[in-house]
C-alpha positions as CSV (number, residue, x, y, z in Angstrom):
1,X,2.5,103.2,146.3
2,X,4.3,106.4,145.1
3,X,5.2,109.0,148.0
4,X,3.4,112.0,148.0
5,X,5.7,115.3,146.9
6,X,5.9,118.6,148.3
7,X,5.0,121.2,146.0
8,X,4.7,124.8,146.1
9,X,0.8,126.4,144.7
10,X,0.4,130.2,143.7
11,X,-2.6,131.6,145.5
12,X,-3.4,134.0,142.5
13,X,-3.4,131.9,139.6
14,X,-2.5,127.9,141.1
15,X,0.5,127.4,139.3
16,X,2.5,125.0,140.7
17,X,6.4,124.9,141.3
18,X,8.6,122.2,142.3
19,X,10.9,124.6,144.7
20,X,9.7,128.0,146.3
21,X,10.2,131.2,144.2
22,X,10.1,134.3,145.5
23,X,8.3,134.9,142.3
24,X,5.3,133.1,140.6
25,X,6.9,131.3,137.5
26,X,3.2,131.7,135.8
27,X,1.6,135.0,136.8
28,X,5.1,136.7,138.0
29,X,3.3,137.4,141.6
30,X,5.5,137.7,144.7
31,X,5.2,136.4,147.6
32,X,2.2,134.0,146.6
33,X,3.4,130.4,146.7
34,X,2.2,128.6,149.6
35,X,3.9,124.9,150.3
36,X,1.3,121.8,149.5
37,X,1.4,118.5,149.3
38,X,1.0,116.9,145.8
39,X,-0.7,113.4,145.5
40,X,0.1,111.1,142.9
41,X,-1.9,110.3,140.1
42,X,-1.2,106.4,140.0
43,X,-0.9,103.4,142.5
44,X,-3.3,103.2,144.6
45,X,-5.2,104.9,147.3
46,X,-4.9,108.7,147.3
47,X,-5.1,111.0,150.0
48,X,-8.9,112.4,148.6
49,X,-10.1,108.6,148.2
50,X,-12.2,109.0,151.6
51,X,-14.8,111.3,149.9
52,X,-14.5,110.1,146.8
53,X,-17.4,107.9,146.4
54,X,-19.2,107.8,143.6
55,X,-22.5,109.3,143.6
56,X,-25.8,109.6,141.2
57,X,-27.3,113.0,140.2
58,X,-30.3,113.6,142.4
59,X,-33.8,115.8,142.0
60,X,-33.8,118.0,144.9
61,X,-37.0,116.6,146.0
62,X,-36.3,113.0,146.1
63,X,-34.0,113.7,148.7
64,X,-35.2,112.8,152.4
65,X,-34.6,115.5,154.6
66,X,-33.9,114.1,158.1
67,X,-33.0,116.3,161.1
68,X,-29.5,115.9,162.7
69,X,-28.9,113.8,165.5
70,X,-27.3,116.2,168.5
71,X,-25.3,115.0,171.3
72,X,-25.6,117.4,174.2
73,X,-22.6,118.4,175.7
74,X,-23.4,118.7,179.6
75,X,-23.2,122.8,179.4
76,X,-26.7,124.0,178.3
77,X,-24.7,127.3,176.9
78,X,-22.4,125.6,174.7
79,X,-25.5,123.2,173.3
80,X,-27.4,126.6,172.6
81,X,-24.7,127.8,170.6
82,X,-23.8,124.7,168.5
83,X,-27.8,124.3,168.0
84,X,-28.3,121.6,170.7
85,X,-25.4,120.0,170.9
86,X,-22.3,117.5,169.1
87,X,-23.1,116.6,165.6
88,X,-21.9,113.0,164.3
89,X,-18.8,114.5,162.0
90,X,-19.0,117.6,162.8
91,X,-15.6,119.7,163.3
92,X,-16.0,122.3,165.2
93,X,-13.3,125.6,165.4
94,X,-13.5,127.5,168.6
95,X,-11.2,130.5,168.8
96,X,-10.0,132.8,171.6
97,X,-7.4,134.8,172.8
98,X,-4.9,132.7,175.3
99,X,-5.7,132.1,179.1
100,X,-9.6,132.7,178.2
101,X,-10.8,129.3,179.2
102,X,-11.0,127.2,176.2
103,X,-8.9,123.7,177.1
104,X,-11.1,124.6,180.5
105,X,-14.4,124.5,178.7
106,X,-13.9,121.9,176.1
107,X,-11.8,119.7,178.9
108,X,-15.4,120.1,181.2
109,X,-17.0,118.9,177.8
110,X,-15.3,116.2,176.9
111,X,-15.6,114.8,180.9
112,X,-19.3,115.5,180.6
113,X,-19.5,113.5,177.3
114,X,-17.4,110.5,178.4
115,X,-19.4,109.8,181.7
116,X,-22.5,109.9,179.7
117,X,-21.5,107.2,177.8
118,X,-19.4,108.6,174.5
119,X,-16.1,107.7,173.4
120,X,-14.0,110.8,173.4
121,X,-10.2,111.2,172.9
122,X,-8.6,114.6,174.2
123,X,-5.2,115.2,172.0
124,X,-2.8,118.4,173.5
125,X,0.0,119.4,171.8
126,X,0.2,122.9,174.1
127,X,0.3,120.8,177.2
128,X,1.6,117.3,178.8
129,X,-0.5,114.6,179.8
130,X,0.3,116.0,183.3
131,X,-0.1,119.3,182.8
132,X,-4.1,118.5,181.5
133,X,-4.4,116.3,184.5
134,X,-3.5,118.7,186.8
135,X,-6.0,121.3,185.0
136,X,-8.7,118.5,185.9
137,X,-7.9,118.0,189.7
138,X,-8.1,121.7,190.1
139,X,-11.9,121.5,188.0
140,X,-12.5,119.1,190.0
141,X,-12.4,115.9,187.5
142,X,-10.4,113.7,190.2
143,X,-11.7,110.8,188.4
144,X,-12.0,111.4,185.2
145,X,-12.2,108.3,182.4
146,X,-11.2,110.8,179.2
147,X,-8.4,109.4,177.7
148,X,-5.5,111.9,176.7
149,X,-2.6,112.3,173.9
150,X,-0.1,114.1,173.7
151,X,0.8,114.1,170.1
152,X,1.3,116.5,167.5
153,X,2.0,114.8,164.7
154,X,-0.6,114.7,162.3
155,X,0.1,111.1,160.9
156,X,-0.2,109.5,164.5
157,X,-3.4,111.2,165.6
158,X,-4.8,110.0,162.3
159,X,-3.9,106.3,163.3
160,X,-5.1,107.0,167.1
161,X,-8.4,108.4,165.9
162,X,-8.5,105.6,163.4
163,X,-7.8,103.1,166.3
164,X,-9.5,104.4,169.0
165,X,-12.8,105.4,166.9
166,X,-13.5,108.2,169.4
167,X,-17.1,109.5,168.8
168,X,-15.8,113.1,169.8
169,X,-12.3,114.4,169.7
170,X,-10.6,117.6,170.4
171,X,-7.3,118.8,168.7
172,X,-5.9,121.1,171.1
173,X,-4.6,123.1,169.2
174,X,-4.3,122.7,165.2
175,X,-1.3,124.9,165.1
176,X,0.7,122.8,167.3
177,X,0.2,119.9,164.9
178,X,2.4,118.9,161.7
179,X,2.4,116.5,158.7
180,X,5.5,114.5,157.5
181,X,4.4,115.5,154.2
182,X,5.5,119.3,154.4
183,X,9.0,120.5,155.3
184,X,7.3,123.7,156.9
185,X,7.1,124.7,160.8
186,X,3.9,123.5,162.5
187,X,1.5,127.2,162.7
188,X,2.6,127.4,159.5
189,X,-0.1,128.7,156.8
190,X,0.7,125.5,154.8
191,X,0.3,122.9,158.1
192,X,-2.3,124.5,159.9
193,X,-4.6,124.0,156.3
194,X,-3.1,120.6,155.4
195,X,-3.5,119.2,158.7
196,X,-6.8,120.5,159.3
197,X,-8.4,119.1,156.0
198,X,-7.1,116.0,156.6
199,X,-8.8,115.7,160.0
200,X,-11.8,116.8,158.5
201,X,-12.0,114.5,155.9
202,X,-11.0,111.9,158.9
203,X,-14.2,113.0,160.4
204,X,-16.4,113.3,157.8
205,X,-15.4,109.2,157.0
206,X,-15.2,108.0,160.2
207,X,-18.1,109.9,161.7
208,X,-16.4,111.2,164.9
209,X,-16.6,114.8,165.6
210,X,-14.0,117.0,165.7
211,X,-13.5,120.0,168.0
212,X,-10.0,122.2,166.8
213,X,-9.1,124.7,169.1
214,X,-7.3,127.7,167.3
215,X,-5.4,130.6,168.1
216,X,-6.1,134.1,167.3
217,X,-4.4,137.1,166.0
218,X,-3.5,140.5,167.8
219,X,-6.6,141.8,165.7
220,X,-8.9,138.6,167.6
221,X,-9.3,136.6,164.2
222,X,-8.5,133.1,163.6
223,X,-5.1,132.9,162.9
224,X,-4.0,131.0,159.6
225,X,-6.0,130.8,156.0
226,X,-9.3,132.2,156.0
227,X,-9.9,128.6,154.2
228,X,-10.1,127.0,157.5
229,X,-13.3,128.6,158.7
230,X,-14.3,127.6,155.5
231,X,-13.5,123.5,155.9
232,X,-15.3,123.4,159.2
233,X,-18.8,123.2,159.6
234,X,-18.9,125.3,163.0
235,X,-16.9,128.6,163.8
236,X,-16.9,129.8,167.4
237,X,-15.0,132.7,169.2
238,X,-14.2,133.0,173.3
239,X,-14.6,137.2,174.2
240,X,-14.8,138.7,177.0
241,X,-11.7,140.5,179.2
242,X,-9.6,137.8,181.2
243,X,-10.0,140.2,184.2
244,X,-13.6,139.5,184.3
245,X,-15.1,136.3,185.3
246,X,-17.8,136.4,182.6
247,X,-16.9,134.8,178.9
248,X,-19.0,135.1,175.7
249,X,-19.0,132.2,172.8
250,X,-20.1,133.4,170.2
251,X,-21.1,131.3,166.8
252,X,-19.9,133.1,163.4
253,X,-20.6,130.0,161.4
254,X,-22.9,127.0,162.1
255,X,-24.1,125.0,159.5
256,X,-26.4,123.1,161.9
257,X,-27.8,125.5,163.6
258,X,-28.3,129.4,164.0
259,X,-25.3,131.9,163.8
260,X,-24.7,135.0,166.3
261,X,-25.7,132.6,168.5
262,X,-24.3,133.2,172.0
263,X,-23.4,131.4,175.2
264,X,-22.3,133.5,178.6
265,X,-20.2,131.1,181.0
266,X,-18.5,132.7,184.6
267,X,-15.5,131.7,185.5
268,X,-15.0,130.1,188.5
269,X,-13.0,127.9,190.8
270,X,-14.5,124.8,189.4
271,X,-13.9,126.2,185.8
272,X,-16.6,127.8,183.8
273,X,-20.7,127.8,184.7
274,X,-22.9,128.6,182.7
275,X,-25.5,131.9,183.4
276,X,-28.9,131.1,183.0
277,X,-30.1,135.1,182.9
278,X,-27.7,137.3,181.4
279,X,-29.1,140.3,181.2
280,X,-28.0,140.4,184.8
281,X,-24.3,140.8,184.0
282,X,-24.5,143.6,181.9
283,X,-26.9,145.8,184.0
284,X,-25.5,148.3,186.5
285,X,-27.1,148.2,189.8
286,X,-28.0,151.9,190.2
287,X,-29.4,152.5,193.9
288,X,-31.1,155.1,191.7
289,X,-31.2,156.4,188.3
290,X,-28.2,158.2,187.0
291,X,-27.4,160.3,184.0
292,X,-25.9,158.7,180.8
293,X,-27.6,155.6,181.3
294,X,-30.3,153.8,179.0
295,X,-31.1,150.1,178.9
296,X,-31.9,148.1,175.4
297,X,-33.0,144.9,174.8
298,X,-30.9,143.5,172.1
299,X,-30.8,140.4,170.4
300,X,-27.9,138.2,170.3
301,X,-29.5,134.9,167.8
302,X,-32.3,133.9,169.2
303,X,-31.7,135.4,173.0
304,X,-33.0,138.8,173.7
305,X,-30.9,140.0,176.4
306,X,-30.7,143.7,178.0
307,X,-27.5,145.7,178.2
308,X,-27.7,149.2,179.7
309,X,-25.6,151.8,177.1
310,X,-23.8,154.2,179.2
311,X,-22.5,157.7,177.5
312,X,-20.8,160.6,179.4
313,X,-20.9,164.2,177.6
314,X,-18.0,166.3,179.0
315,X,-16.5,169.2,177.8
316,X,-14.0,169.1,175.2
317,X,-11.5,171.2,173.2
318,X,-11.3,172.7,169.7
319,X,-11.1,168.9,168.7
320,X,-13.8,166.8,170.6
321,X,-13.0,163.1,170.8
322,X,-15.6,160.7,170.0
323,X,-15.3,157.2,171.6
324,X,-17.1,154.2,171.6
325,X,-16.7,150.7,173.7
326,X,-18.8,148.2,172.4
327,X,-20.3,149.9,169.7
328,X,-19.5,150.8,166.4
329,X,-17.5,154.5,166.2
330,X,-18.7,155.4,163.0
331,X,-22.1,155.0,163.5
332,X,-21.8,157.4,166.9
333,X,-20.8,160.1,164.9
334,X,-23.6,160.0,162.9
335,X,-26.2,159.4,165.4
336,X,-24.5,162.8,167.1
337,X,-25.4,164.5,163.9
338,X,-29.2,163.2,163.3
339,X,-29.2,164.2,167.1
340,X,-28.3,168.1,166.2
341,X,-30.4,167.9,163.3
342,X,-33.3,166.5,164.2
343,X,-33.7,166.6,167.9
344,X,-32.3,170.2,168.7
345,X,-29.3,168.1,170.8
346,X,-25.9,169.8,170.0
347,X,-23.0,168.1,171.0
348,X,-20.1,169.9,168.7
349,X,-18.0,171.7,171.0
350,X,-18.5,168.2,173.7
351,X,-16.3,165.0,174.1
352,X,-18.7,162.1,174.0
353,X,-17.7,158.7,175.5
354,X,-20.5,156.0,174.8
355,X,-20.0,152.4,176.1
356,X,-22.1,148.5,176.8
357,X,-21.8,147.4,180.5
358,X,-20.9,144.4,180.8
359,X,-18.1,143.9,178.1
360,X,-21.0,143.2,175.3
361,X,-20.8,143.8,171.7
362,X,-23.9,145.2,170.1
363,X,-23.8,145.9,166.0
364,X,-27.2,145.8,165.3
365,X,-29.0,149.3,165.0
366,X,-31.6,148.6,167.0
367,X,-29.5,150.5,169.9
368,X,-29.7,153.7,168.4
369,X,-32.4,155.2,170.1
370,X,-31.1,154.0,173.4
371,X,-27.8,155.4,172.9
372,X,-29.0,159.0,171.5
373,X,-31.2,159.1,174.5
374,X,-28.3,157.9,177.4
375,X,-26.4,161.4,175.7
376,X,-28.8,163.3,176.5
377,X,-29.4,162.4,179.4
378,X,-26.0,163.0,180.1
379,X,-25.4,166.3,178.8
380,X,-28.5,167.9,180.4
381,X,-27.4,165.8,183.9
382,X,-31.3,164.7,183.9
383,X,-31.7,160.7,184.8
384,X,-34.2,158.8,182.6
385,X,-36.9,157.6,184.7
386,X,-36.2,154.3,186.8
387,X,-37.2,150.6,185.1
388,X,-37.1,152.4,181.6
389,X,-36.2,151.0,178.2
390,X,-35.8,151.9,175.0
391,X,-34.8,150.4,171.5
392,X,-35.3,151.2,167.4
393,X,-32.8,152.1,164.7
394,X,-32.4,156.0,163.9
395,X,-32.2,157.0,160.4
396,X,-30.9,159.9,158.7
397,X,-33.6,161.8,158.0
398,X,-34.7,161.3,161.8
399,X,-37.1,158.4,161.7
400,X,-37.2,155.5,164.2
401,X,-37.6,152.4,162.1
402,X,-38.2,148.7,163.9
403,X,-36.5,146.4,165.3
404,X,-37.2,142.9,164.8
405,X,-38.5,141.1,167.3
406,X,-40.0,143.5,169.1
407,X,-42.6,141.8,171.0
408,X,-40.0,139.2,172.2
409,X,-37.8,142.3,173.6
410,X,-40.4,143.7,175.4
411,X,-41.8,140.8,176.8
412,X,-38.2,139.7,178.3
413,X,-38.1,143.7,179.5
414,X,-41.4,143.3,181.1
415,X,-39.9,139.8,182.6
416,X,-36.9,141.7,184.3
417,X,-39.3,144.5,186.2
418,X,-39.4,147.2,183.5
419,X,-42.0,149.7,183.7
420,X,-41.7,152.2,180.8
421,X,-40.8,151.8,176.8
422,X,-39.8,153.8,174.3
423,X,-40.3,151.4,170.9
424,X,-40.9,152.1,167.4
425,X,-44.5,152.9,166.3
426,X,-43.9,149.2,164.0
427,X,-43.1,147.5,167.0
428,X,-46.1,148.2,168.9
429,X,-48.0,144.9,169.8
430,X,-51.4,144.4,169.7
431,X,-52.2,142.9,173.1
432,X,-51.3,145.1,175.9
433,X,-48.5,144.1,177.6
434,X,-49.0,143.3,181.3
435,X,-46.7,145.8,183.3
436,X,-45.6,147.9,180.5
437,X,-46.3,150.8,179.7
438,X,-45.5,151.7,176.0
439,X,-44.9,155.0,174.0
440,X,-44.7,154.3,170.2
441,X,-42.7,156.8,168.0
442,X,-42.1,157.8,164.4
443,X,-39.6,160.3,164.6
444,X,-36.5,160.8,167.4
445,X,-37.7,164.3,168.4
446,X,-41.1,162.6,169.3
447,X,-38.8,160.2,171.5
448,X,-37.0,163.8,173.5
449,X,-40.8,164.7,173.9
450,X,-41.9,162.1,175.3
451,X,-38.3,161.8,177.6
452,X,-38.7,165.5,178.7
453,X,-42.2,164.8,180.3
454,X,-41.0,161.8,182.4
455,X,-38.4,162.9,184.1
C-alpha cells in the first residue's frame, strides 16, 4: 500500500504544491497554502474508505424518519443543552477559556456514563494519568472505573478507540494531538483539522461518540479553522468569569437538538452542580427597590430566565461615554436616541453605564424596554416599583413590538413572585394571568406614562 504524501493546498483556489511557497504557484496568493495530507489513488484502502459506501438515490419520503437514541449524561444541564443527552456518533466540540471547568465537567461525565453501564475512554494530552486522577480524588471519584490515556498521537488513539470500542470518548484536547502524516506542530491549523476529521470519520464508523475539547482565542472563539465547527455535529462554549462560581454552556451548533440552548453549573468543591432555577443568579437581592434597576425575562432556547438590567446615568463631560456589559453597545446608543425622541428622556450631556447581573449575555431585542426604562429610572433617582417587570423590542420610530414567547415569560415572572408587567400590546394573553397584573403598550412614551404613575 502506497504511503500517504504531505502536500501543501491553497485555501483560495485548491491548487496543490509539493513544497510550501510563500506564494500560490496557481492564483499567485500569499500566505494561503495550508499543509495536507494527500492519499493515493491506487492500492488499496484509502483514508476516506470508511464513508465511502455506496449508496442508492432516495425520494425524500421513502425515507423512515426515526428519532435519535440519547444517552443521558448524569448532569440534567449538560443533557438540556445537547438535546437530552450523548448521541451514538456524535462528536461533540466544547470550547472555553482555560481553568473554566471543562476536563472537570466532561471528567464528572464520563464517571457518570461509565457507572451506568457505558464504555467510555478518557484520552489527555494536557495532563498525566496522575494528574487526571488526582483531579478525580479531589471531585470526589475515589473509585472511579473510567479508563484513561495519555496519548497524543493521533495514529495510537485511532488504534485504542478501535480496540477498546469505547461507546463515548473524549479527546482532551484536539490541539494537543498530532498525525505522523504531517511534518507540522500539533495546534497547528493543518493537525488540529486533519486530526479532527479523522476522529470524526472514526466515530461516524464505529459509532462511538466523540467529545473534543478545544481551546479558544484571546477574542473567546474556537481556535483553529472555522472548518472544525463545521465537521462536528455539536458546538458548545464554557462562559462565565473564573472568579465567579457560576458557568454558562452554551450550544452554537446542535444538529440534534435546539441551538442557544443553555446549561448554568456552580462551581463547587465537588466540581460543578448544576442550578435548577437560574433566574436566581442573575437577580440582585434589593432589600428594597433601587434606581437603575429593571428585571426582564429573556429567553435563552427554550428556558425563559429573568436577568435584572442595571444602568447608572452620571454626569459626564463634553464627550459622554457609553458602555455596555452584557449587551450590545451599538444598540444602547440607539435606544438613548429613540429615548430623546420619543420619550422626552435626554441623556446627551450624561455618561450612561448599562449592564446584566449576573455575568449574562442577552442579544435578543426583547430587552429594550427594560433597559430604556432602568435609565430612567436612574437619571430621575426614582426606583421602579418593587416585583416589576418589563420586556418588548423598541423600534425607531418608538414602537414596542413583541417578543416571542410572551406568555411563557410572564408565566415564569408570575412563578418567581412578580406583581406588575410592562409587555407589548401583541403579547397580551388572553386568560388573565393569576398574580399579574399587566399593562400592554404600543408606543415607549405610553411605557414612561404608565412608569410615572407607579412609582
Amino acid at each position: 500500500m502506497a504511503k500517504e504524501k504531505t502536500i501543501f493546498v491553497c485555501n483560495e483556489c485548491g491548487g496543490t504544491s509539493p513544497k510550501w511557497l510563500g506564494k500560490c504557484p496557481h492564483c499567485q496568493a500569499w500566505n494561503t497554502l495550508i499543509e495536507s495530507v494527500n492519499a493515493p489513488e491506487s492500492g488499496g484502502k484509502n483514508r476516506f474508505a470508511a464513508l465511502a459506501q455506496t449508496a442508492e438515490v432516495t425520494l425524500l419520503s421513502d425515507i423512515e424518519a426515526a428519532e435519535v437514541d440519547r444517552t443521558p449524561t448524569g448532569h440534567e444541564e449538560l443533557d438540556r443543552v445537547l438535546g437530552g443527552g450523548i448521541v451514538e456518533g456524535g462528536v461533540v466540540l466544547i470550547g472555553g477559556d482555560p481553568g473554566i471547568g471543562k476536563s472537570t465537567l466532561l471528567l464528572q461525565a464520563v464517571d457518570a456514563l461509565q457507572r451506568s453501564g457505558q464504555q467510555t475512554l478518557y484520552v489527555t494530552g494536557e495532563e498525566s494519568g496522575a494528574q487526571v486522577a488526582l483531579r478525580a480524588r479531589r471531585l470526589g471519584l475515589d473509585h472511579s472505573q473510567v479508563p484513561v490515556l495519555a496519548e497524543i498521537q493521533l495514529e495510537k488513539i485511532l488504534a485504542t478507540l478501535d480496540a477498546k470500542r469505547p461507546q463515548v470518548a473524549v479527546i482532551d484536547s484536539i490541539q494537543t494531538v498530532y498525525s505522523d502524516q504531517l511534518t507540522s506542530a500539533p495546534g497547528s491549523v493543518a493537525q488540529v483539522r486533519e486530526c479532527a476529521a479523522h476522529l470524526t470519520r472514526a466515530a461516524k464508523a464505529s459509532g462511538t461518540a466523540i467529545v473534543l475539547v478545544g481551546h479558544v482565542t484571546k477574542e473567546g472563539a474556537l481556535a483553529g479553522p472555522r472548518v472544525l465547527e463545521h465537521m462536528v455535529d455539536t458546538v458548545l462554549y464554557f462562559e462565565g468569569d473564573t472568579h465567579s462560581p457560576f458557568r454558562l454552556i452554551r450550544a452554537i451548533k446542535n444538529r440534534f437538538g435546539a441551538v442557544n440552548e443553555i446549561g448554568v453549573f456552580a462551581m463547587t468543591e465537588k466540581g460543578l452542580k448544576g442550578v435548577s432555577n437560574p433566574s436566581a443568579i442573575f437577580l440582585s437581592q434589593h432589600a428594597e427597590p433601587v434606581p437603575g434597576s429593571c428585571v426582564m425575562v429573556t429567553l435563552e432556547g427554550s428556558r425563559p430566565m429573568l436577568v435584572e438590567i442595571q444602568a447608572l446615568v452620571d454626569g459626564g463631560g463634553p464627550s459622554p461615554r457609553r458602555l455596555s456589559v452584557g449587551l450590545e453597545r451599538d444598540r444602547l446608543a440607539m435606544l438613548l436616541a429613540v429615548l430623546h425622541r420619543h420619550a422626552g428622556v435626554a441623556c446627551q450631556d450624561q455618561d450612561v453605564f448599562v449592564n446584566a447581573v449576573g455575568g449574562v449575555r442577552i442579544s435578543e431585542p426583547a430587552a429594550d424596554l427594560a433597559v430604556m426604562l432602568s435609565i430612567t429610572s436612574s437619571l430621575r433617582g426614582k426606583p421602579l416599583p418593587k416585583g416589576f417587570i418589563a420586556f418588548g423590542e423598541v423600534g425607531l420610530a418608538g414602537e414596542v413590538r413583541p417578543a416571542p414567547r410572551g406568555q411563557e415569560r410572564l408565566k415564569e415572572a408570575a412563578k418567581l413572585g412578580f406583581e406588575v408587567a410592562i409587555v407589548p400590546k401583541a403579547n397580551a394573553p388572553k386568560k388573565p394571568i393569576e398574580g399579574l397584573t399587566l399593562h400592554c403598550v404600543e408606543r415607549i412614551d405610553q411605557a414612561m406614562e404608565i412608569v410615572r404613575g407607579l412609582q
